[in-house]
Every structure is written in structure tokens, then in C-alpha cells.
GUGU-499947 format. One line per 3 residues: their letters; for each residue x, y, z of N, C-alpha, C, O, CB. Coordinates in steps of 0.2 Angstrom, whole numbers. Each point is the difference from the previous one (the first is absolute). Glycine has a CB too. Example, Ala and Ser with C-alpha at 12.3 -4.5 7.8 and 13.67 -1.06 7.14 Angstrom:
as	66 -28 39 -4 6 0 4 6 0 5 -1 3 -14 -5 3; 7 11 -10 4 6 1 -4 5 3 3 6 1 3 -9 -11
***
This chain:
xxx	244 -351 -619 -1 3 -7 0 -7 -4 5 -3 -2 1 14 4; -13 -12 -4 -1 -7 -2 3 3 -9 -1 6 -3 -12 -13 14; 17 0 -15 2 1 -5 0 -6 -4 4 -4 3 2 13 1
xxx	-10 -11 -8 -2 -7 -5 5 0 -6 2 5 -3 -17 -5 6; 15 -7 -5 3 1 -7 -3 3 -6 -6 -1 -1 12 -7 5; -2 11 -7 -1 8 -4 -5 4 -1 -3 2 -4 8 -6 1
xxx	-2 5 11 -6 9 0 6 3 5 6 -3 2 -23 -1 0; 14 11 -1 7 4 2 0 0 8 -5 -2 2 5 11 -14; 3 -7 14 -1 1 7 -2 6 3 3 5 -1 4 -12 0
xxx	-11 5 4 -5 6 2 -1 0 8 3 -4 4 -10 2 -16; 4 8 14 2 0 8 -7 3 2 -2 4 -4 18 -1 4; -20 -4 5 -4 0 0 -1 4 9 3 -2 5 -4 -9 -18
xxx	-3 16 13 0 2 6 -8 5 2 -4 2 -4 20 -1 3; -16 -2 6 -8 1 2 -7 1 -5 -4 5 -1 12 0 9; -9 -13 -11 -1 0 -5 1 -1 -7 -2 -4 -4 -1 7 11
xxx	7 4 -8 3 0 -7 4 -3 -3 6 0 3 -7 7 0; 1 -9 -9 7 -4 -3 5 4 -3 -2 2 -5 -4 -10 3; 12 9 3 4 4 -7 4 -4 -3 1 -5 3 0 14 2
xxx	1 -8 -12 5 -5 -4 7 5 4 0 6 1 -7 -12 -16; 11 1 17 8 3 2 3 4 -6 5 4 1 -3 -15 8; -4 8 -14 5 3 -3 -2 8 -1 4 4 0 1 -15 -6
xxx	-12 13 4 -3 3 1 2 7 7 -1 5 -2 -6 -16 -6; 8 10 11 2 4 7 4 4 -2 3 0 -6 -5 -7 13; 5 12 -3 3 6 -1 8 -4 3 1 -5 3 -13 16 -1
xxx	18 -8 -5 6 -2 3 0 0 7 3 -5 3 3 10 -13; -9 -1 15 3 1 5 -4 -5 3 3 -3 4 2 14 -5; -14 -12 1 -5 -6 1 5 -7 -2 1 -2 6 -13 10 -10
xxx	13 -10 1 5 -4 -3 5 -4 5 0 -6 1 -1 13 -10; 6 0 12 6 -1 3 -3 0 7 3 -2 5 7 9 -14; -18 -5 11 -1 0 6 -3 -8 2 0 -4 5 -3 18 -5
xxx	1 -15 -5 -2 -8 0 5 -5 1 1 -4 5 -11 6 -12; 16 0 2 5 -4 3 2 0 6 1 -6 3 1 6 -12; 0 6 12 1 1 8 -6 -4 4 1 -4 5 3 17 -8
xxx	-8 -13 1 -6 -5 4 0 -7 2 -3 -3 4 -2 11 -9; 8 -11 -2 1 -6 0 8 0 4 1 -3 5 -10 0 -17; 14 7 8 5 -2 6 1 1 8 4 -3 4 1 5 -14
xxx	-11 2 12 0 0 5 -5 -6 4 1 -1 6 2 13 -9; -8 -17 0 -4 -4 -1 6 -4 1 1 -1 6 -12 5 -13; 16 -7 3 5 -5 0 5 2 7 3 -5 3 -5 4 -18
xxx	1 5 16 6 1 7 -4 0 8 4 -1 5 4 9 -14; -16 -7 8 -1 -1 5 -4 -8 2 -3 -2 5 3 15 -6; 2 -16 -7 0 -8 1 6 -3 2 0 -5 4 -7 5 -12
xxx	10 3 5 7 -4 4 1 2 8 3 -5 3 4 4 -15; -8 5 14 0 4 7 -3 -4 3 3 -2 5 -3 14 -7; -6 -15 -1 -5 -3 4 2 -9 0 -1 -4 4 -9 15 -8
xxx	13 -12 -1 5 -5 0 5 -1 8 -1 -4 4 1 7 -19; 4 1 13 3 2 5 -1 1 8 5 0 3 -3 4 -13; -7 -4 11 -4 3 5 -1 -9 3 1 -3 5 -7 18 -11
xxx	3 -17 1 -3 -7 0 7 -4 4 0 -2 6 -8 3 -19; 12 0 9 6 -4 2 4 0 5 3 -5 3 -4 6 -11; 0 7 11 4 2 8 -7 -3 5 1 -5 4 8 19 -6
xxx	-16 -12 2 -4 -2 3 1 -7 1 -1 -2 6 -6 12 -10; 9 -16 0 1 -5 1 7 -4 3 0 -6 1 -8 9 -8; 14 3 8 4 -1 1 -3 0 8 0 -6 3 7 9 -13
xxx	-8 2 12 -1 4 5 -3 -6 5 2 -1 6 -3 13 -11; -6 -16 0 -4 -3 6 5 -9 0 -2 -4 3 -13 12 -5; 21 -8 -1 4 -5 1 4 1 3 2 -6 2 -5 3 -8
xxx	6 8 9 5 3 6 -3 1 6 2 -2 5 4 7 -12; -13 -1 5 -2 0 6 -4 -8 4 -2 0 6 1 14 -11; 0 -19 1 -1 -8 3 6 -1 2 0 0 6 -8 -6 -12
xxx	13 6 4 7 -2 2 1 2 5 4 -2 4 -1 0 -12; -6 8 8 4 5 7 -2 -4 7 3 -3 4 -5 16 -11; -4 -13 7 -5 -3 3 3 -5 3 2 1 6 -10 2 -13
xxx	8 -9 3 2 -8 0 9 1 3 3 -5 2 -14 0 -15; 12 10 14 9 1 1 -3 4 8 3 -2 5 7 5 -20; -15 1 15 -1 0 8 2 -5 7 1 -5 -3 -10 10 -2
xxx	10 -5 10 2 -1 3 -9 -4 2 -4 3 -3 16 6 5; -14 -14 1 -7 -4 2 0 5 6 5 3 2 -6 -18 -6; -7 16 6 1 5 7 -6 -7 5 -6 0 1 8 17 -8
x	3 -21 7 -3 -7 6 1 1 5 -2 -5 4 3 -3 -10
***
């Protein structure tokens, strides 16, 4: 939802532009849902990021703590 200084915030979808404030209450409260869902499957993905990296550093260590098979 691209927003410049002073113009209103507008939301824009298959084509179309709407001004937000312009939307119905419930259009409104669904966009906000959208963004907080937007914001939680960033941090999830954060998150994700973070075990995935854990993972591949336990799993070298693990490795490197094997037993040599010589």
C-alpha cells in the first residue's frame, strides 16, 4: 500500500485504487487483519530463518563429534 507525503493512504487491488479511509468499517478492519497477518508471517519467517540455522550448526557438529569410520 504505497503512501507519499500528503496524500492519503490508499490501497490498491487488481488494478483498482481505493482511498482507505474511504472503505467501509469492516473493508478497514479486514485490511488491518491483513497486515497483521503480513507482520506475523514475517516474523514466523524470521524465526524459521533462525532454527534452520541452528539446525545446520548442530547438525556440522554432530558430524565433526562422529566417531572417523577409518
Amino acid at each position: 500500500m504505497p503512501v507519499t507525503k500528503n496524500e492519503e493512504p490508499t490501497l490498491t487491488h487488481n488494478g483498482k485504487t481505493y482511498n482507505v479511509s474511504e472503505l467501509s468499517e469492516t473493508a478497514q478492519k479486514q485490511l488491518m487483519n491483513v497486515k497483521i497477518a503480513d507482520n506475523e508471517i514475517r516474523r514466523l519467517q524470521m524465526q524459521l530463518a533462525i532454527a534452520q540455522t541452528a539446525h545446520n550448526a548442530y547438525q556440522q557438529a554432530l558430524i565433526e563429534a562422529l566417531p572417523s569410520q577409518e
